[in-house]
MMTF fields as JSON, N, C-alpha, C and O atoms, coordinates in Angstrom:
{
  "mmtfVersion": "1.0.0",
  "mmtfProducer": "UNKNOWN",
  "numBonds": 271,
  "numAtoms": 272,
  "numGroups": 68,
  "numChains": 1,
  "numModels": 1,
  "chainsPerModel": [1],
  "groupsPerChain": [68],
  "chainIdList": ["A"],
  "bondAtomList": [4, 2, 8, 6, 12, 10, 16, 14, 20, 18, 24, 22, 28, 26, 32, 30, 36, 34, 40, 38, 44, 42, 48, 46, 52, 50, 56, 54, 60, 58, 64, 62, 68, 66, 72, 70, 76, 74, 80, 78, 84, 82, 88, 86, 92, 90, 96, 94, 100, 98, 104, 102, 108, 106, 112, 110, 116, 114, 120, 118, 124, 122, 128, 126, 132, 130, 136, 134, 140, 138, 144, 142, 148, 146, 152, 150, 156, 154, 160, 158, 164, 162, 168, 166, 172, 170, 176, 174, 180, 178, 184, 182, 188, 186, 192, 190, 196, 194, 200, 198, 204, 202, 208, 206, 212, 210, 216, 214, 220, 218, 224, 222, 228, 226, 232, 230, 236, 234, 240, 238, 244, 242, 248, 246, 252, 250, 256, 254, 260, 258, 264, 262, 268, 266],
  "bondOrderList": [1, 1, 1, 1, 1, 1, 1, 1, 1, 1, 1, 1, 1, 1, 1, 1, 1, 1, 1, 1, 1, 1, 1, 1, 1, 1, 1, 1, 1, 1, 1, 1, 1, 1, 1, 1, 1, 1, 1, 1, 1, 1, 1, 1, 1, 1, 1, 1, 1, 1, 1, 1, 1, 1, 1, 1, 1, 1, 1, 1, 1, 1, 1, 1, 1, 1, 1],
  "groupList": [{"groupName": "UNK", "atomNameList": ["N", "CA", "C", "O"], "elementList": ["N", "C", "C", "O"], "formalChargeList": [0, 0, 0, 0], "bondAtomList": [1, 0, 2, 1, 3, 2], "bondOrderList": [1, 1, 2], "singleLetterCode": "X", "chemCompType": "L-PEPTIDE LINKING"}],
  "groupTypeList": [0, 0, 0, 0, 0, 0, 0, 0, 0, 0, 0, 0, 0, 0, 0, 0, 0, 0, 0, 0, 0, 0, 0, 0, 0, 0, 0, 0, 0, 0, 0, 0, 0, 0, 0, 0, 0, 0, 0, 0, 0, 0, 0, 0, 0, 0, 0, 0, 0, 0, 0, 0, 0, 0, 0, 0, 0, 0, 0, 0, 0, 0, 0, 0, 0, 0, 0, 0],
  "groupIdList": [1, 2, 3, 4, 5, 6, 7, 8, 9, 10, 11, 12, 13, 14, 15, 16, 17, 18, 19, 20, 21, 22, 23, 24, 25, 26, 27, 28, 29, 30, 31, 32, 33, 34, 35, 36, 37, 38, 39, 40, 41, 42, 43, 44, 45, 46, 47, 48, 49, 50, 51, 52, 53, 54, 55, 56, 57, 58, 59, 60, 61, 62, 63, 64, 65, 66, 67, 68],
  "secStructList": [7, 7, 7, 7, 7, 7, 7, 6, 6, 7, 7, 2, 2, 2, 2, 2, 2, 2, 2, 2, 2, 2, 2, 2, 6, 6, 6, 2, 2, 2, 2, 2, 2, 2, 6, 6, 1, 7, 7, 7, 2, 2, 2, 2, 2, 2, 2, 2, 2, 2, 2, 2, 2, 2, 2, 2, 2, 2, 2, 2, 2, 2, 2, 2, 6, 6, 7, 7],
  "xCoordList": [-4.892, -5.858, -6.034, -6.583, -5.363, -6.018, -7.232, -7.729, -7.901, -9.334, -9.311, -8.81, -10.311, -10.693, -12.261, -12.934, -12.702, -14.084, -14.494, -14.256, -14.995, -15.734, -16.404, -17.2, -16.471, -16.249, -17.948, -18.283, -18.823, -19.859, -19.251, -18.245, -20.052, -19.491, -18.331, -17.971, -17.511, -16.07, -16.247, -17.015, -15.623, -14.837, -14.332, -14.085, -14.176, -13.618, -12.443, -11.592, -12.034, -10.43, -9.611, -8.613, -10.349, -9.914, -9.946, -8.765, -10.523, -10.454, -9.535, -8.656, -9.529, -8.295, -6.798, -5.908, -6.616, -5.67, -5.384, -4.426, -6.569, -6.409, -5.777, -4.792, -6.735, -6.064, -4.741, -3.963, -4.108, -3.114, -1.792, -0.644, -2.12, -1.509, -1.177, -0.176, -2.57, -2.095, -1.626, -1.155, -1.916, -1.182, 0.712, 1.48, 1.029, 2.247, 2.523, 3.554, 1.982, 2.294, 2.28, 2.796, 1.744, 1.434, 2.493, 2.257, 3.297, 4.572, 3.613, 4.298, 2.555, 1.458, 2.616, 2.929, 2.875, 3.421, 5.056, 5.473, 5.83, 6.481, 6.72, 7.289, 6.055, 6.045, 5.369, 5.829, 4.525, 4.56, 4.889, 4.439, 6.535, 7.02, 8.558, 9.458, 8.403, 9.548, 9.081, 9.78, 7.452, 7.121, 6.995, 6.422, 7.308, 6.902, 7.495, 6.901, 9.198, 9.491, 10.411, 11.262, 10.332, 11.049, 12.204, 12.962, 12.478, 13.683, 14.818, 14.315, 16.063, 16.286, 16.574, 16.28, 17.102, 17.685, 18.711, 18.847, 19.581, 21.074, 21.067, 21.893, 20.252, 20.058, 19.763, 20.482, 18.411, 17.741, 19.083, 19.585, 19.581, 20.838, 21.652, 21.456, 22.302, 23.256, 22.574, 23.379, 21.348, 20.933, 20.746, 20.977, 20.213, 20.291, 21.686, 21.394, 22.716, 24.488, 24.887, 25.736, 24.349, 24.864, 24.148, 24.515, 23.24, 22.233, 22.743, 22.714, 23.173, 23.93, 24.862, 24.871, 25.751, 27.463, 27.232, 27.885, 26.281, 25.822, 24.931, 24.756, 24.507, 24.123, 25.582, 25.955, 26.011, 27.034, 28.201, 28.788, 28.618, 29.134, 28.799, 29.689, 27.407, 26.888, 26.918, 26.883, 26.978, 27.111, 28.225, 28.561, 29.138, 30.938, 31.001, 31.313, 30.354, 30.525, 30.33, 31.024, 28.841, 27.929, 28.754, 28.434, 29.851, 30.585, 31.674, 32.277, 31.86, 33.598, 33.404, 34.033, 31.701, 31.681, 31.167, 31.181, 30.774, 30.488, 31.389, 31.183, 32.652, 33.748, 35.079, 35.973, 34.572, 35.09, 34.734, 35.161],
  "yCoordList": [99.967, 98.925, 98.048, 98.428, 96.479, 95.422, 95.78, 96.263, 95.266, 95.251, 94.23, 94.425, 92.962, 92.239, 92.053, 91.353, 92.339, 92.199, 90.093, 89.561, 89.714, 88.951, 88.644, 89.55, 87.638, 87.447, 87.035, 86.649, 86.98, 86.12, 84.988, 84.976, 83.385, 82.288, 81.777, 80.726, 82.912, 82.312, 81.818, 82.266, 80.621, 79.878, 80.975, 82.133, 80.402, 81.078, 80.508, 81.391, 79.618, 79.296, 80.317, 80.865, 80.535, 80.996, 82.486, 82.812, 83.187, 84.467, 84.603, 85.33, 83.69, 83.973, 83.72, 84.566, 82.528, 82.923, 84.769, 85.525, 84.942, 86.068, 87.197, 87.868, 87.233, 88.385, 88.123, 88.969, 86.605, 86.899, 87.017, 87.124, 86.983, 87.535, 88.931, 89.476, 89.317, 90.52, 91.573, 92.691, 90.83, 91.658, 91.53, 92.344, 90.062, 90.509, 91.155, 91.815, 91.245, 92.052, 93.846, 94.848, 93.741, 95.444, 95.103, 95.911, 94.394, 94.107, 94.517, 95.247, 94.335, 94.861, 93.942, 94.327, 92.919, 91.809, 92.215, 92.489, 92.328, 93.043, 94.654, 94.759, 95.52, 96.572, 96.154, 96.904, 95.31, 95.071, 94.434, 94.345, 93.228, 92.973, 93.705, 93.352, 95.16, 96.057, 97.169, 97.737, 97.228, 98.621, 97.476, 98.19, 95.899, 95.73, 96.015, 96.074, 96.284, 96.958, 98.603, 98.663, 99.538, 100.523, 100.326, 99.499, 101.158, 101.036, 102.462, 103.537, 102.514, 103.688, 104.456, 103.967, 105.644, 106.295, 105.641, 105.162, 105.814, 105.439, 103.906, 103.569, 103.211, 101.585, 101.623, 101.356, 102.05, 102.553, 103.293, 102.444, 103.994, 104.842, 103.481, 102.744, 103.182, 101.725, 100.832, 100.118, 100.333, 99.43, 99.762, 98.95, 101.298, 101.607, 101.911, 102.338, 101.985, 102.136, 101.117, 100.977, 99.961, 98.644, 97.833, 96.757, 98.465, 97.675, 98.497, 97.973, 99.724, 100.705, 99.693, 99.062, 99.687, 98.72, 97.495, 97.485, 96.241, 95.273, 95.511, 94.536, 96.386, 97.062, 97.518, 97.338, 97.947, 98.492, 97.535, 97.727, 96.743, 95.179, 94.484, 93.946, 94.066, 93.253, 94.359, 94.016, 95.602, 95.917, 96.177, 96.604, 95.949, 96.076, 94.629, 94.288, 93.872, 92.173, 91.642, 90.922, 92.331, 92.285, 93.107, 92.744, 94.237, 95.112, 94.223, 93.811, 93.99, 92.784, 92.182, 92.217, 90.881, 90.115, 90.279, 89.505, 91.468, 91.855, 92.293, 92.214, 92.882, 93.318, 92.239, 92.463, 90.922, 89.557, 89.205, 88.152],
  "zCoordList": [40.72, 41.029, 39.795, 38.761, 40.064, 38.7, 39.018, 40.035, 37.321, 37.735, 35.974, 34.867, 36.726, 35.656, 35.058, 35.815, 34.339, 33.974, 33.205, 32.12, 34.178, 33.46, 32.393, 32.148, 31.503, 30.086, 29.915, 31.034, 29.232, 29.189, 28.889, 28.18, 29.636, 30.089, 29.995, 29.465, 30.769, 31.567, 32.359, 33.211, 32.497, 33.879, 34.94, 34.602, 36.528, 37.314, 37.232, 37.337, 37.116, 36.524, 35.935, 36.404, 34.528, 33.27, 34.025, 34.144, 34.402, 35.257, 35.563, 35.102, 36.719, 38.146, 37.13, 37.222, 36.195, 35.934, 35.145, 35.304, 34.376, 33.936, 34.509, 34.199, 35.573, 36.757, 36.844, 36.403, 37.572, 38.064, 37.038, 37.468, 35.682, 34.375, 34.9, 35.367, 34.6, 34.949, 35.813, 35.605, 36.944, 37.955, 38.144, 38.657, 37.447, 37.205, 36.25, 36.38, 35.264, 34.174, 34.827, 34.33, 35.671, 36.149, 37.481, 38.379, 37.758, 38.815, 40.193, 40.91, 40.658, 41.811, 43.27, 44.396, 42.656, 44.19, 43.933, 45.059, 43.254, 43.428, 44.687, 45.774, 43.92, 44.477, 45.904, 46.765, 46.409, 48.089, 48.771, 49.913, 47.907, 48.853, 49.184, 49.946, 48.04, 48.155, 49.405, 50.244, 49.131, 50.144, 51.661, 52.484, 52.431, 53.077, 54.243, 55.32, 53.998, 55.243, 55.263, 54.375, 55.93, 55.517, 55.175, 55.683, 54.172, 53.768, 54.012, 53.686, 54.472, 54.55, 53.694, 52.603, 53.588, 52.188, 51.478, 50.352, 52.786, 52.501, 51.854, 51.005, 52.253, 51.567, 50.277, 49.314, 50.326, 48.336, 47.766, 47.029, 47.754, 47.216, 47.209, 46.243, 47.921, 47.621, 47.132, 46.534, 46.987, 46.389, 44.895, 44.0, 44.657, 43.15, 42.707, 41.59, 42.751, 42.735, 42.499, 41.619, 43.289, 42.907, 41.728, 41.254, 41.433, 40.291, 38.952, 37.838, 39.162, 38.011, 37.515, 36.458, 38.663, 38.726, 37.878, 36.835, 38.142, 37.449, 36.178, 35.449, 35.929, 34.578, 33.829, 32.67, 34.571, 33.546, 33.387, 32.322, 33.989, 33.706, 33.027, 32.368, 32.756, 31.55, 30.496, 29.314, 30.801, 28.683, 28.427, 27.322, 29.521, 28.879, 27.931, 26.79, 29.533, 28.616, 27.362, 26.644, 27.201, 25.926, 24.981, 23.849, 24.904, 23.598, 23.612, 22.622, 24.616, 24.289, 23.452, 22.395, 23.935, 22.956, 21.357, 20.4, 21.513, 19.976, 19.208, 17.996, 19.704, 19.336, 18.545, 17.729, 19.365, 18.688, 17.655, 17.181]
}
């Protein structure tokens, strides 16, 4: 749960942006537009396999080019 405490004489501006700092900073809209529809196993498993695959492609890329 964000939770923002009000400042003595803050703006509601200056708040709301506050909050919504921080709720990306805490990834909150993230994580519900990942939980918004089921997902199956077999999908999450291929979806984390393929994010390995592209992780591990950019740090071959990244030693090549350091290797130059």
């Amino acid at each position: 749960m964000t939770r923002v405490i009000i400042e003595e004489g803050e703006s509601f501006d200056s708040l709301l942006k506050r909050f919504n700092r921080k709720v990306q900073a805490d990834r909150v809209l993230s994580e519900v537009r990942r939980r918004r529809f089921y997902e199956k196993p077999s999908v999450i498993r291929k979806r984390k396999k393929a994010a390995k695959l592209r992780k591990s492609r950019q740090q071959t890329r990244k030693d090549l080019r350091r290797s130059l």
